[in-house]
C-alpha positions in Angstrom: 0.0 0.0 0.0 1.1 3.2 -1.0 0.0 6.9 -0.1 0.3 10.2 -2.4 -0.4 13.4 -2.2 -3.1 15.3 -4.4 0.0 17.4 -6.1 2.0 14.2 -6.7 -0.7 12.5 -8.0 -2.1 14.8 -10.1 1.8 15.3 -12.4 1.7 11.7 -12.2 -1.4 9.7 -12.2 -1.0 7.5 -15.5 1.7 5.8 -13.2 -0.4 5.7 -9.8 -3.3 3.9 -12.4 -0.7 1.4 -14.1 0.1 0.5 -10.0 -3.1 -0.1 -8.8 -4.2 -2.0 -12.2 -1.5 -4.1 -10.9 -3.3 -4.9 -7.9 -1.7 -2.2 -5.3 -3.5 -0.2 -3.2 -3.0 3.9 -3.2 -4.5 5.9 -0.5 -4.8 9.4 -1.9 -3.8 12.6 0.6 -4.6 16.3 1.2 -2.2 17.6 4.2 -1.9 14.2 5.6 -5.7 13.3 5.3 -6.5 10.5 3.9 -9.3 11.2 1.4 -9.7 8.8 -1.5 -8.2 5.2 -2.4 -7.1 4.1 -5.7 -7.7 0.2 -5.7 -7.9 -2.4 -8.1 -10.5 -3.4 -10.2 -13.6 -5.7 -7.9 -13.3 -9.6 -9.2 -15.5 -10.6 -11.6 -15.8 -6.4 -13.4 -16.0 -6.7 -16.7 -13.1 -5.1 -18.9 -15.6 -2.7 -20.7 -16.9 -0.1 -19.7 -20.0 -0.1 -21.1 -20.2 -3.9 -19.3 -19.7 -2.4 -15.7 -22.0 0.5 -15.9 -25.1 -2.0 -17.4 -24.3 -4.5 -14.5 -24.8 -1.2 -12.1 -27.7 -0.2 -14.0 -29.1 -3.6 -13.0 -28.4 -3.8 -9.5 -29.3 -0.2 -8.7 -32.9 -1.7 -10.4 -32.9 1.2 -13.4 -32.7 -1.8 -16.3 -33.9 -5.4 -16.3 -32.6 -8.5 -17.9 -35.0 -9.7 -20.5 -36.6 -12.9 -20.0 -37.6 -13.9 -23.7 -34.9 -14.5 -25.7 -36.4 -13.7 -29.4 -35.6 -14.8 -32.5 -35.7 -12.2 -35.6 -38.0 -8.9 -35.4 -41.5 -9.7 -33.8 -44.0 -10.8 -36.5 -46.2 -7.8 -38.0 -50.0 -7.8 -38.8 -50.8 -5.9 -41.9 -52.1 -2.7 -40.9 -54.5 -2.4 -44.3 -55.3 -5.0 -47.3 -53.5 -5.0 -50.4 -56.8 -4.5 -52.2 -58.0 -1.6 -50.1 -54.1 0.2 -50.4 -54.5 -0.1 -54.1 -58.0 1.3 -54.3 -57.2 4.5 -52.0 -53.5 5.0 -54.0 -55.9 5.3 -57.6 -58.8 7.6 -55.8 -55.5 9.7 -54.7 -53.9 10.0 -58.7 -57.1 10.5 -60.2 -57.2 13.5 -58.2 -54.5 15.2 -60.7 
C-alpha cells in the first residue's frame, strides 16, 4: 500500500493507475488526510466499460434483464389490405 499526495498525484497519475491496475493499493492525501483510495478493479468487473456500468444499472434496479430471448424482429399484422391500399392509392392520382 502506498499513499500520495493530491499534487504528486495529479503530475503523475498514469503511473499511480498502471500501479493499482496491478493490484496495489494507493491511498490518496490532502495535508496528511486521507481522502480517497485508488484500488484495483472488484473480481469478476468486466473489462468494458460499457459492461460495468449495465451490470450497475441492473443492480441499482434502473434496467432489467430480459426474460424472452427472441428470435428475428417480432412478426407484424398488416395494418391495411393490399386491395384496399390499391383502391385509395388510384382515388389519390385521379385527383390530378
Amino acid at each position: 500500500m502506498r499513499a500520495v499526495g493530491l499534487k504528486v498525484l495529479k503530475n503523475r497519475l498514469s503511473e499511480y493507475v498502471r500501479l493499482a491496475a496491478g493490484g496495489e493499493e494507493i491511498l490518496v492525501t490532502d495535508r496528511d488526510r486521507v481522502v480517497a483510495e485508488l484500488v484495483p478493479p472488484r473480481p469478476g468487473r468486466s473489462d468494458m466499460l460499457t459492461d460495468a456500468l449495465l451490470a450497475e444499472a441492473m443492480r441499482k434496479g434502473w434496467l432489467t434483464a430480459p426474460t424472452l430471448v427472441a428470435e428475428g424482429p417480432p412478426p407484424r399484422a398488416p395494418v391495411a389490405r393490399l386491395r384496399d391500399l390499391l383502391t385509395e392509392l388510384a382515388k389519390d392520382r385521379e385527383d390530378r
